[in-house]
C-alpha positions in Angstrom: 17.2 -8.6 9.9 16.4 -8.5 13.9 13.5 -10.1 15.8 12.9 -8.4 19.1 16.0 -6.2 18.9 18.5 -9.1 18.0 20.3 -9.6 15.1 19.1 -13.4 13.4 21.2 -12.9 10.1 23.5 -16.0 10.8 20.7 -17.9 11.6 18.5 -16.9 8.6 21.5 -16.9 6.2 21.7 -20.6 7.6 18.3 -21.7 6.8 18.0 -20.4 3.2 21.0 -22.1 2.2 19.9 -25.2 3.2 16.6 -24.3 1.2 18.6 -23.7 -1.4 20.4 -26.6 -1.3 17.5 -29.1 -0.7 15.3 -27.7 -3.5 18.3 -29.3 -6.0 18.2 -32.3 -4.1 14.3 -32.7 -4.7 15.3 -32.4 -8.4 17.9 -34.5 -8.1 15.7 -37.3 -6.6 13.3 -36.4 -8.6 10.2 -35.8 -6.3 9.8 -32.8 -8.4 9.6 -31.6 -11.7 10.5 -27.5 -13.1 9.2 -25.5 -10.6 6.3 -27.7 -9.0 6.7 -28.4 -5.4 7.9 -26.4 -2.6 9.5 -26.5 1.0 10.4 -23.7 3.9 11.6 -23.9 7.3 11.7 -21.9 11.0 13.8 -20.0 11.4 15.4 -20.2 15.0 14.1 -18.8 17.9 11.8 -16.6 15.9 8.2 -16.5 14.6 9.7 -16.2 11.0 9.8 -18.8 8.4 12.3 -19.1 5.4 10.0 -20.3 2.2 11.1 -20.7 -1.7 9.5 -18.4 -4.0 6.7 -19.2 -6.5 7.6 -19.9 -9.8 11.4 -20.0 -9.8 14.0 -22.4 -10.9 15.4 -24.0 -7.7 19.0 -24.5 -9.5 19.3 -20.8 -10.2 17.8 -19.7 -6.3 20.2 -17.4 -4.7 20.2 -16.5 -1.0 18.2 -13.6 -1.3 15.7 -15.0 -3.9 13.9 -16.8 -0.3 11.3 -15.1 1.1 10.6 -14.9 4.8 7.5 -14.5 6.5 6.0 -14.2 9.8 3.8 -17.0 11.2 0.7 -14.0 11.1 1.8 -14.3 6.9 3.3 -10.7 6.7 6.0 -10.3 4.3 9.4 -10.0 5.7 11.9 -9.9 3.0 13.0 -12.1 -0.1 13.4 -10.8 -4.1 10.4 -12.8 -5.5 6.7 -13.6 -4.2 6.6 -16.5 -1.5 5.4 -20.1 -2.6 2.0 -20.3 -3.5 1.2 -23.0 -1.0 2.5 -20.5 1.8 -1.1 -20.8 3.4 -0.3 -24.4 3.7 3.0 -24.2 5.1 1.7 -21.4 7.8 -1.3 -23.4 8.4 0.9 -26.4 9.7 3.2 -24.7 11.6 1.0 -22.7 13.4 -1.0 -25.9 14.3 2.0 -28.4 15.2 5.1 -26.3 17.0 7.1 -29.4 16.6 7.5 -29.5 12.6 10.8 -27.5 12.3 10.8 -27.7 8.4 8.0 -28.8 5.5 8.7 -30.3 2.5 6.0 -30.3 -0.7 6.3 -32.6 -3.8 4.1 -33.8 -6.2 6.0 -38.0 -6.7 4.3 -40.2 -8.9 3.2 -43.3 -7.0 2.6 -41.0 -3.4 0.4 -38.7 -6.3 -1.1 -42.0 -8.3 -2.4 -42.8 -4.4 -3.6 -38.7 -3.7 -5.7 -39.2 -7.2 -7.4 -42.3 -6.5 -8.3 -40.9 -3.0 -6.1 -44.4 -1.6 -4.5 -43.6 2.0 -1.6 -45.5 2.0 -1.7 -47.6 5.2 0.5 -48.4 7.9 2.4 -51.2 5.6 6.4 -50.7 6.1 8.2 -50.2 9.4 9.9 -46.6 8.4 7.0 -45.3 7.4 5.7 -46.3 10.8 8.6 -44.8 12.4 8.9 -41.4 10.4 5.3 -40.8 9.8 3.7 -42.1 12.9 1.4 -44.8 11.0 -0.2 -44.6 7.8 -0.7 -41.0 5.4 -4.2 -39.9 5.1 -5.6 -38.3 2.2 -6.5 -34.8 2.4 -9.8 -33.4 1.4 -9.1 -31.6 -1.9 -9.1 -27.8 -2.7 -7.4 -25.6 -4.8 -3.9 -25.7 -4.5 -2.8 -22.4 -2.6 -6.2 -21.9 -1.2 -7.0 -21.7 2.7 -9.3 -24.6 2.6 -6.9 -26.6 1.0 -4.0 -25.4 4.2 -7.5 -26.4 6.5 -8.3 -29.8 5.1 -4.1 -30.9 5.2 -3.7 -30.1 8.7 -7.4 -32.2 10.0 -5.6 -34.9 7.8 -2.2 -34.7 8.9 -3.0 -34.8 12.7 -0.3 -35.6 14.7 1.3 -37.6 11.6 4.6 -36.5 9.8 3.1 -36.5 6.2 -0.3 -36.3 4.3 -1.6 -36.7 0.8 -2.9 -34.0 -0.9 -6.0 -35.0 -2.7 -5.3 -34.8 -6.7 -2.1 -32.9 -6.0 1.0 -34.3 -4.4 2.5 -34.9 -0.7 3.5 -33.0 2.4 6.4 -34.2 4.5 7.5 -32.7 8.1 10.2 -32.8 10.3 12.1 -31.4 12.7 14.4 -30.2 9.7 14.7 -30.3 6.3 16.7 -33.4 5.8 13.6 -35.2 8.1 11.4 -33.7 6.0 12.5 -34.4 2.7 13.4 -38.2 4.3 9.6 -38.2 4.6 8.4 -37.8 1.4 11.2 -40.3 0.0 9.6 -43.2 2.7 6.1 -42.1 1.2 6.6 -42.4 -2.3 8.5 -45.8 -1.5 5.6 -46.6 0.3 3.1 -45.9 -2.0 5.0 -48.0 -4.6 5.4 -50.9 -2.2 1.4 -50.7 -1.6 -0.1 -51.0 -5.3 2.8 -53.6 -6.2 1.9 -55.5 -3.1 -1.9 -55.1 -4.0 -1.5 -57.0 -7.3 -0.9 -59.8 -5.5 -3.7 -62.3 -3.8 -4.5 -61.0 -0.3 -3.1 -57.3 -1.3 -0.8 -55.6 1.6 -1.0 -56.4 4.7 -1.3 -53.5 8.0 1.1 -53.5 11.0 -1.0 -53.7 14.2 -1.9 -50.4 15.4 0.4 -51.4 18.6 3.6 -52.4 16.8 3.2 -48.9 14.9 3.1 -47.4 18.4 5.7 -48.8 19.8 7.9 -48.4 16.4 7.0 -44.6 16.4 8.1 -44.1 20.2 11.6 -45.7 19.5 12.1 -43.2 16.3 11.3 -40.1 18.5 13.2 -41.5 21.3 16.0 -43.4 20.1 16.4 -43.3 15.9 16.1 -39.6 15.5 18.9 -38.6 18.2 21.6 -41.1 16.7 
């Protein structure tokens, strides 16, 4: 494959194994179940994104079973349809040049909070520092739909992660392994919030400063070790 007259196959070849290879970790960690869930990536110095095809089980993804698209949506290559939620994926990249690589899963406490409509706030310091501050809830739509791609981006904002109304959470990063990191801190999150909310008083925020200041030394400092 070239863009613009140069050849991107290392590149390309690069990124779809490491979709390969983080759609078994997802199982692994179990942030997904079967074939729920799904995550993509730029590709380098393109307009191209590498996504996982719908419907197929991650374990027995090959190299050429990832589709690639162009941020316009046009089919590039791949053996299978792209991920349903593609108009999600597109719709954040196009809106936010710095996510390198999105992440989709459907957890169980990050998805118990997405049901009840609960934003988790800004309650543990590395969700702070990944995220930015709390995850919103986005408005819900049907899954795969363009209004669904619309309402996660208004509720992402400049954050690194969102809830999905009655449907799971989005992570970003400027890679895979960030991205993925990000729905792990959610779901921890979320767990941390309703335990801490059985208790008199409920969970407490961090200041919106200290979440500021905590987010600037991630971007600055944390991410570059």
């Amino acid at each position: 494959m070239s863009y613009n007259g140069v050849e991107i196959v290392t590149e390309t070849k690069q990124i779809k194994a490491e979709i390969v290879k983080y759609g078994c970790m997802l199982l692994d960690s179990r942030l997904i179940v079967g074939t729920w869930g799904n995550l993509s990536a730029r590709i380098p110095n393109t307009d191209y994104i590498a996504i996982t095809p719908s419907g197929k089980d991650y374990r027995t993804l090959t190299l050429e079973d990832i589709a690639v698209l162009s941020l316009s949506g046009k089919f590039i290559e791949g053996n299978f349809k792209p991920s349903s939620e593609s108009a999600l994926h597109l719709e954040i990249y196009n809106a936010r040049s710095d996510i390198q690589a999105i992440v989709h899963t459907h957890s169980i406490y990050a998805t118990a909070c997405a049901v009840a409509n609960q934003a988790i706030p800004p309650i543990v310091e590395d969700l702070v520092q990944l995220v930015g501050g709390g995850v919103a809830v986005a408005e819900y739509a049907i899954c795969g739909s363009d209004q669904l791609a619309k309402n996660a981006v208004k509720a992402l904002r400049e954050n690194n992660a969102v809830l999905l109304a009655n449907h799971g959470v989005v992570g970003c990063g400027t890679n895979l392994h960030e991205a993925k990191v990000a729905c792990e801190v959610v779901e921890k999150s979320a767990q941390i919030f309703i335990c801490a909310n059985q208790f008199t008083g409920g969970a407490q925020r961090i200041n919106e400063k200290d979440v500021e200041i905590m987010h600037d030394f991630y971007l600055k400092y944390y991410r570059q070790r």
